[in-house]
C-alpha positions as CSV (number, residue, x, y, z in Angstrom):
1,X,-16.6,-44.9,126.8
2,X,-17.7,-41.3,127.7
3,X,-20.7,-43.1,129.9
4,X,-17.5,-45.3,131.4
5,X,-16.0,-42.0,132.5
6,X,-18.8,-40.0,133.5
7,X,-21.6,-42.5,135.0
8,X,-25.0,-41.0,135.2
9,X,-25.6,-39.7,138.6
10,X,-27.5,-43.0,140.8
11,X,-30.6,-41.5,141.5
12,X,-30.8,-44.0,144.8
13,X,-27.4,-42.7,146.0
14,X,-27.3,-40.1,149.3
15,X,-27.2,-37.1,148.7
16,X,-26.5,-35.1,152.2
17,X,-27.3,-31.4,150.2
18,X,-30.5,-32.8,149.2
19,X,-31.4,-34.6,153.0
20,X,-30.6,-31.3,154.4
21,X,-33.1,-29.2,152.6
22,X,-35.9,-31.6,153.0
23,X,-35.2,-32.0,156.8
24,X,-34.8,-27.8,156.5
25,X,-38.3,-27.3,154.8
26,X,-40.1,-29.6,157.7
27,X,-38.1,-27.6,160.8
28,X,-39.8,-24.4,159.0
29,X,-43.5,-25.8,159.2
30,X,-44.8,-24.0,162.4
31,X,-46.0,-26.6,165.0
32,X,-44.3,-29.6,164.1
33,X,-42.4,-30.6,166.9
34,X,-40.0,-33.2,167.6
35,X,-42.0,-35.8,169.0
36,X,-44.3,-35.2,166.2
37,X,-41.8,-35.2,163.4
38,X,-40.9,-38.7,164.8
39,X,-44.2,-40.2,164.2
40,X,-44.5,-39.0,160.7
41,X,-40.2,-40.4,160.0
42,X,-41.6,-43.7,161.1
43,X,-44.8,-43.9,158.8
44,X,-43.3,-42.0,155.8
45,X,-39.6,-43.3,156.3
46,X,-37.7,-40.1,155.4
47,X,-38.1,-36.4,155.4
48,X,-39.1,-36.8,151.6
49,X,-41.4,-39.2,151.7
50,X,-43.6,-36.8,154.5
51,X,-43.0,-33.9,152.3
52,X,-44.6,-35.9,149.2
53,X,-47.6,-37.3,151.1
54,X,-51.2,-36.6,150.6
55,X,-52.9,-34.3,153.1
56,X,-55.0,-37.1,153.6
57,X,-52.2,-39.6,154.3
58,X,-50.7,-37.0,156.8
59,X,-53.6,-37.0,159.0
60,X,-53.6,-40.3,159.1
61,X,-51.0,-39.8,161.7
62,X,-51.3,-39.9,165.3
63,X,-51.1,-35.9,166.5
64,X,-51.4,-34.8,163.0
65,X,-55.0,-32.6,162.4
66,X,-55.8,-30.6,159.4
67,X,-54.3,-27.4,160.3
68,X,-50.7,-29.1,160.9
69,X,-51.3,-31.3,157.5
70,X,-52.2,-28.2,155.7
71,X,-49.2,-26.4,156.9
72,X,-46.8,-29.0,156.1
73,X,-48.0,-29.0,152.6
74,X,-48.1,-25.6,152.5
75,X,-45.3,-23.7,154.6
76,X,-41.5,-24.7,154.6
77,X,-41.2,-24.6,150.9
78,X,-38.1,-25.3,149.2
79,X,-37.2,-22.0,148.3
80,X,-37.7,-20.8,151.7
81,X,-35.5,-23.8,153.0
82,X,-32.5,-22.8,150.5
83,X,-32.9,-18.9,151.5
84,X,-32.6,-20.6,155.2
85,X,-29.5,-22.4,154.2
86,X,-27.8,-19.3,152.7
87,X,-28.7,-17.1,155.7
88,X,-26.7,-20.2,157.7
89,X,-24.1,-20.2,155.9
90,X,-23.7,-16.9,155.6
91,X,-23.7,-16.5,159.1
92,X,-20.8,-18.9,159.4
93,X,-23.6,-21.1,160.9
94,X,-23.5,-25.3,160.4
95,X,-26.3,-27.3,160.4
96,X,-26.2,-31.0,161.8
97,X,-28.8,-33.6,160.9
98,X,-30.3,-35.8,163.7
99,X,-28.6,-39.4,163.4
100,X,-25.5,-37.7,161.3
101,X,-21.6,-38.1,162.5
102,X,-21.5,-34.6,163.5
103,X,-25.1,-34.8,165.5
104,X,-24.3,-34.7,169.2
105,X,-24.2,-38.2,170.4
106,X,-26.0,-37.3,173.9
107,X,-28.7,-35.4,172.2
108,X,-29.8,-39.0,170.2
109,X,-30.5,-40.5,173.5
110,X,-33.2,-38.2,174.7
111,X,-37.4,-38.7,174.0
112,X,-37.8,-35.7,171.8
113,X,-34.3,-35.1,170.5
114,X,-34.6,-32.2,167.5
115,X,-34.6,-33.0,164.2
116,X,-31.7,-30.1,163.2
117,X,-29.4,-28.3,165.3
118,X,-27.7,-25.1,164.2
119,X,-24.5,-24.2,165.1
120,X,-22.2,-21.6,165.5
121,X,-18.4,-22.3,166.8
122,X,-17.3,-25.9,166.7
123,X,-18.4,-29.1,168.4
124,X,-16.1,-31.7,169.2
125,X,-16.3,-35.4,170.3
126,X,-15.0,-33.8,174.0
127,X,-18.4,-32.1,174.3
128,X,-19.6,-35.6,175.3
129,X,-18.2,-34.8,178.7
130,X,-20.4,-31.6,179.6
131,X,-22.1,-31.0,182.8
132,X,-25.2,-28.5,182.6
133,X,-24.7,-25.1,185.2
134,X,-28.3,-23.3,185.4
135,X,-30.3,-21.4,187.7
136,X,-32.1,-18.4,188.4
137,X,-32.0,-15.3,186.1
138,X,-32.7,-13.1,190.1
139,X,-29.1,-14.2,191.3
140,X,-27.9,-13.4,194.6
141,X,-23.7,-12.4,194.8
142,X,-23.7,-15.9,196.6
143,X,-25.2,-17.6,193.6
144,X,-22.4,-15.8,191.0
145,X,-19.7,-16.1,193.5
146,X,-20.5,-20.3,193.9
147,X,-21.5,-20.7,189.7
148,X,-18.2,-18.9,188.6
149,X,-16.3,-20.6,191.2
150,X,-17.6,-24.2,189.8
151,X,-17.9,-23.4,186.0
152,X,-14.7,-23.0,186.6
153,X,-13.2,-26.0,188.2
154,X,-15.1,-27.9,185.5
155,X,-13.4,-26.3,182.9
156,X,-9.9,-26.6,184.1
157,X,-10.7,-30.9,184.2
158,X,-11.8,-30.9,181.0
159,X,-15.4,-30.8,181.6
160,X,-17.6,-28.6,178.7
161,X,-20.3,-26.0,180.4
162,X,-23.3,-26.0,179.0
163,X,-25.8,-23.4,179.9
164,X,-28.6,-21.6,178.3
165,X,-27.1,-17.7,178.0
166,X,-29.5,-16.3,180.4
167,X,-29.1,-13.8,183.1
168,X,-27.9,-14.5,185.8
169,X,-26.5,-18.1,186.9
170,X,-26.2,-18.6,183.3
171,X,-24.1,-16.2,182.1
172,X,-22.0,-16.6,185.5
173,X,-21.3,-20.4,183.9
174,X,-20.5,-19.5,180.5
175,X,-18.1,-16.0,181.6
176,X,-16.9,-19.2,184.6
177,X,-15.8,-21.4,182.1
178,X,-14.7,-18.8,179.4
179,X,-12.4,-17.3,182.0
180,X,-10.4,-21.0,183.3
181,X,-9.8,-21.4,178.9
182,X,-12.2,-24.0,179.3
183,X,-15.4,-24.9,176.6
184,X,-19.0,-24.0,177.2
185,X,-21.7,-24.3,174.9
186,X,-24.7,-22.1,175.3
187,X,-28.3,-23.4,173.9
188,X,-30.3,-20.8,172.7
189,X,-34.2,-20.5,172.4
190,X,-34.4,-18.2,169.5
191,X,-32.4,-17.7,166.0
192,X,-28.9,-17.7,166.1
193,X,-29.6,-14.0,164.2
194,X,-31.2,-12.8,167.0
195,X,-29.2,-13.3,170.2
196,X,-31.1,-12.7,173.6
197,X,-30.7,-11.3,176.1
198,X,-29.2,-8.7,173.5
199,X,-26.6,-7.0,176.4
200,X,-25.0,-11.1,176.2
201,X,-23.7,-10.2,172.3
202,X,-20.3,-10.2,173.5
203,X,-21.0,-12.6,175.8
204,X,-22.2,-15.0,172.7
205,X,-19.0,-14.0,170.4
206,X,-16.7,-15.2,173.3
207,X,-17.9,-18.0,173.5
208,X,-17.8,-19.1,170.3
209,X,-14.4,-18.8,170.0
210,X,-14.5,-21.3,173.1
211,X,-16.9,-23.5,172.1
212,X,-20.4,-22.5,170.2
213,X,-24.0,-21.7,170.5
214,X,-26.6,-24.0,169.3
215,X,-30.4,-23.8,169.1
216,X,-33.1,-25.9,167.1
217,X,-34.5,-22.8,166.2
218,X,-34.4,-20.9,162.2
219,X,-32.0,-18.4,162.0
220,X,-34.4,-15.3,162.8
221,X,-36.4,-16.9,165.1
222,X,-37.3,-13.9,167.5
223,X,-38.1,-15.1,171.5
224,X,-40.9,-16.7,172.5
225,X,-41.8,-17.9,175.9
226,X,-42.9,-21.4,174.8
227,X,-39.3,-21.7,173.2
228,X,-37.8,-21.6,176.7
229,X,-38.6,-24.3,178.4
230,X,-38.4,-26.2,175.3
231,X,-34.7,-25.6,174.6
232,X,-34.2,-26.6,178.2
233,X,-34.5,-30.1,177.3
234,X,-31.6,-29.7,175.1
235,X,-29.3,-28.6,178.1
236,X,-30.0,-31.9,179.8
237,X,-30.0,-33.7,176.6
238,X,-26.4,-32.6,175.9
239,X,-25.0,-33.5,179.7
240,X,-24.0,-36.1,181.8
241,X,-25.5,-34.2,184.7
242,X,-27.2,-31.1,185.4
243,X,-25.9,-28.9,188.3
244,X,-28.7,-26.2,189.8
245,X,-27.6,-23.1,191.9
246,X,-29.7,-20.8,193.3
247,X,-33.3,-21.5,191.9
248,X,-36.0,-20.4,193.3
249,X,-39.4,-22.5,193.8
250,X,-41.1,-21.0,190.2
251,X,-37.7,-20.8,188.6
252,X,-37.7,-21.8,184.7
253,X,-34.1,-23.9,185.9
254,X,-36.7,-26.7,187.4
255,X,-37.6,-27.7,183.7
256,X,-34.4,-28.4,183.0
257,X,-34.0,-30.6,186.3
258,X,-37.7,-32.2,185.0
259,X,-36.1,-33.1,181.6
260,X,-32.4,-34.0,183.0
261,X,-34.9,-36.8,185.2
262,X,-36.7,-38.1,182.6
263,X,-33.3,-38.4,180.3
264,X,-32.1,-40.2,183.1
265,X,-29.3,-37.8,183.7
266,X,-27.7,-36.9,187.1
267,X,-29.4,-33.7,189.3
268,X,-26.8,-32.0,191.6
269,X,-28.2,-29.1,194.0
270,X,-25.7,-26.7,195.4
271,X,-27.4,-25.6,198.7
272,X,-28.3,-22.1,199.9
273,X,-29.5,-20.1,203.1
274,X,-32.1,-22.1,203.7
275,X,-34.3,-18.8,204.5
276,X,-33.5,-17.4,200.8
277,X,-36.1,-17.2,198.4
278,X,-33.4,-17.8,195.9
279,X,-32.3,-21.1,197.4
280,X,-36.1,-23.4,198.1
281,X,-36.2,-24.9,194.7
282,X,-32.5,-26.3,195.1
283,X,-33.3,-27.3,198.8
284,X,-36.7,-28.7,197.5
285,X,-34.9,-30.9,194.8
286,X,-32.0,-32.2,197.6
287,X,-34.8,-33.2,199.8
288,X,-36.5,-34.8,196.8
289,X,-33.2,-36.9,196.1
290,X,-31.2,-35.0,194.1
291,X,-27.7,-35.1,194.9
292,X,-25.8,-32.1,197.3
293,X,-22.7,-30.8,195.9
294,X,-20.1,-28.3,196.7
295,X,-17.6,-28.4,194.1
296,X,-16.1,-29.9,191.2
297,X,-14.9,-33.0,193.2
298,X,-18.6,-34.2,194.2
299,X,-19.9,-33.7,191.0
300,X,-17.1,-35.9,189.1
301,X,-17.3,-38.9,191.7
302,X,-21.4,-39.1,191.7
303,X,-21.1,-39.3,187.8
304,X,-21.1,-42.9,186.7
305,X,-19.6,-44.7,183.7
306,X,-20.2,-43.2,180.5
307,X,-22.6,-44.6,178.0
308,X,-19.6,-44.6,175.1
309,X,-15.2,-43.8,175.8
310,X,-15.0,-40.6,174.7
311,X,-11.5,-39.5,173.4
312,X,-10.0,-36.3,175.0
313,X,-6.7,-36.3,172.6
314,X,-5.1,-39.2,170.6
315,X,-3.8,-40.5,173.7
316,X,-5.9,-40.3,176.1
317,X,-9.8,-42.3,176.3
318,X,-12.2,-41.0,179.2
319,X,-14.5,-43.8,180.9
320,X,-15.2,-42.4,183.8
321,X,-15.8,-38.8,184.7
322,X,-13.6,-39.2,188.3
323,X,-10.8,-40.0,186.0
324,X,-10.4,-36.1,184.7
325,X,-9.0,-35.3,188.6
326,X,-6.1,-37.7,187.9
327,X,-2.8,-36.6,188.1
328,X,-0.9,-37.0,184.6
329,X,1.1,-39.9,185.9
330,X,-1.9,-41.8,187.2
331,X,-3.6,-40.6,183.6
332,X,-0.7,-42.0,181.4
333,X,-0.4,-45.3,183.5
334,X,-4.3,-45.4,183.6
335,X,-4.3,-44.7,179.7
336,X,-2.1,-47.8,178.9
337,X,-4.6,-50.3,180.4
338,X,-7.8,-51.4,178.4
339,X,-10.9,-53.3,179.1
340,X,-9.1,-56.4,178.4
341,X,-6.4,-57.8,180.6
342,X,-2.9,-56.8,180.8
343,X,0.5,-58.1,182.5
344,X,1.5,-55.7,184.7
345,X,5.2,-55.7,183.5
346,X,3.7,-54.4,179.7
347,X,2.4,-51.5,182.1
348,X,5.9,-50.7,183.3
349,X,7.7,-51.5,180.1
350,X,5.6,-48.9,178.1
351,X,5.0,-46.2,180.9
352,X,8.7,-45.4,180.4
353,X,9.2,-44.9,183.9
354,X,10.6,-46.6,187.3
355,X,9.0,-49.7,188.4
356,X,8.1,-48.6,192.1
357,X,6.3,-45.5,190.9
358,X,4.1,-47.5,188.5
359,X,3.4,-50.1,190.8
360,X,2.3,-47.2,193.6
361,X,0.3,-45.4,190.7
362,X,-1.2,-48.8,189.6
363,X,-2.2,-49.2,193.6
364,X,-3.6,-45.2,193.7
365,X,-6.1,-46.2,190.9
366,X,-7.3,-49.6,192.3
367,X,-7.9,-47.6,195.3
368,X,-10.1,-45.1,193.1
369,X,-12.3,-48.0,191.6
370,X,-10.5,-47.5,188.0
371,X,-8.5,-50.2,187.5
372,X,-8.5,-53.9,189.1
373,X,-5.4,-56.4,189.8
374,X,-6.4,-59.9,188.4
375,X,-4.4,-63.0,189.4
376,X,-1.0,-63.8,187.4
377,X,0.0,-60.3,187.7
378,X,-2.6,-59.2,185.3
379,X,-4.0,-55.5,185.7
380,X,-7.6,-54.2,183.8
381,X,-9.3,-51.0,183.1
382,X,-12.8,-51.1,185.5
């Protein structure tokens, strides 16, 4: 009876404490990166089963020599990864494992997505619509003026910033979109512990209250100029589209238009003087193909259909980015259509309001591309 009540624990059963401290004790071994940890998931078939192979077995492993096999064996131990834990948790930090619910869905669809993001704020299924702000750290007052001006916009359709809490443009998104009530979400290179630039402290605790920061980083992970341009992948990764404004021809903001390319995510330019230092790499990129834009309105009707719906509030399904600049009449008649076809007098009946102004709404979004009339009075959601 007692074994009735109280089954022994199925040693085969998940156990998400357990997954998180082996995929913890890897993301401590220096020099294993993402693309590598991917490798050895697909040979080994689970954090555990790397972290209980052979040296030998490791280096059988394509971009796995001795020094990295040694160090997984040797470094990222599991009292190191449950001290690592503690200071996260501690730190009212949460950790999210690649492929988990919480993981960022855009983040999954990238080459080299990291294995573990820290996190400190919230995340929330609306962070799927995010557009990345980023430029160069040597700003011009044109550069701040145009950033702050946009972040903002964005934020007030319901757009997340994402930017990378540098100086310059990057702190003009965030303080843009912190300012409209709006979400941003700044990726850091280093430890959530160590918050750099130190003078953006404040900068970091406002924004957490409006959104979070997130790095792939351990918690006292000091800077490191390789960590840069590595995190920069993670701004594109997490965006629909990444927006540059004033960058400059060796500006650290061209890796993130590289990786937003290769993601197959949008590149927006906003144009300069073309006789500014501070404008040539956006003016290089427009000539190259990436698209000019001047506010919020270009960047929202260049953006195609999403990957996935993402839900905004219990009511309300996002598609298409151009619908966020709907009026909320054309937004609750748009709402009550689906994919599948419906009679347009079900449109009027549950919109609640008069038949003319429904009809005119219903002609409003056909004109937009959102919706299409189908014969027998039928109305769909493009």
């Amino acid at each position: 009876m007692v074994k009735e009540l109280f089954p022994e624990p199925d040693a085969d059963a998940p156990d998400p404490e357990r997954d998180l401290i082996d995929v913890l004790r890897l993301n401590l071994v220096p020099g294993l990166g993402p693309r590598t940890y991917q490798l050895l998931l697909e040979r080994f078939g689970s954090p555990r089963g790397i972290l209980e192979a052979s040296v030998s077995q490791l280096q059988s492993v394509r971009n796995v020599g001795p020094r990295l096999a040694m160090s997984l064996v040797t470094h990222g131990t599991e009292a190191a990864a449950v001290q690592e834990l503690e200071r996260a948790r501690s730190a009212g930090v949460s950790l999210h494992i690649r492929d988990t619910p919480t993981y960022p869905a855009g983040l999954c669809r990238i080459p080299d997505p990291p294995t573990l993001i820290y996190c400190k704020g919230t995340l929330v299924e609306a962070d799927a619509l995010a557009i990345g702000v980023v430029g160069s750290r040597h700003c011009t007052s044109y550069g701040r003026q145009q950033t702050n001006r946009l972040a903002q916009a964005l934020a007030r359709v319901g757009i997340t910033v994402v930017s990378g809490l540098a100086r310059g443009i990057d702190a003009e998104a965030h303080k843009g979109a912190l300012e409209a009530g709006g979400r941003t979400i700044a990726v850091c290179a280093t430890g959530l512990n160590t918050i750099y630039p130190p003078e953006h402290r404040e900068l970091s605790e406002a924004i957490t209250r409006q959104g979070c920061l997130i790095t792939e980083s351990p918690m006292d992970q000091t800077p490191k100029s390789g960590l840069f341009p590595q995190r920069n992948r993670i701004i594109s990764g997490m965006s629909l589209g990444v927006v540059l404004i004033e960058a400059g021809r060796s500006s650290g903001a061209l890796h993130t238009a590289r990786h937003a390319m290769e993601q197959n995510r949008d590149v927006f330019a906003m144009p300069g003087r073309v006789d500014s230092e501070a404008s040539l790499g956006c003016l290089d990129l427009i000539r190259d193909g990436a698209t000019l834009i001047r506010d919020v309105d270009d960047v929202l009707n260049a953006l195609g259909p999403l990957v996935a719906p993402v839900k905004r509030t219990p009511t309300e399904t996002v598609r298409k980015p151009a619908e966020l600049t709907l009026s909320d009449q054309e937004r609750l008649i748009l709402n009550l259509m689906s994919a599948e076809s419906t009679p347009v007098d079900e449109v009027i009946r549950a919109a609640n309001i008069e038949a003319s102004r429904v009809l005119s709404t219903i002609t409003v979004l056909e004109m937009k591309r959102l919706v299409r009339r189908l014969p027998g009075g039928f109305v769909v959601r493009s």
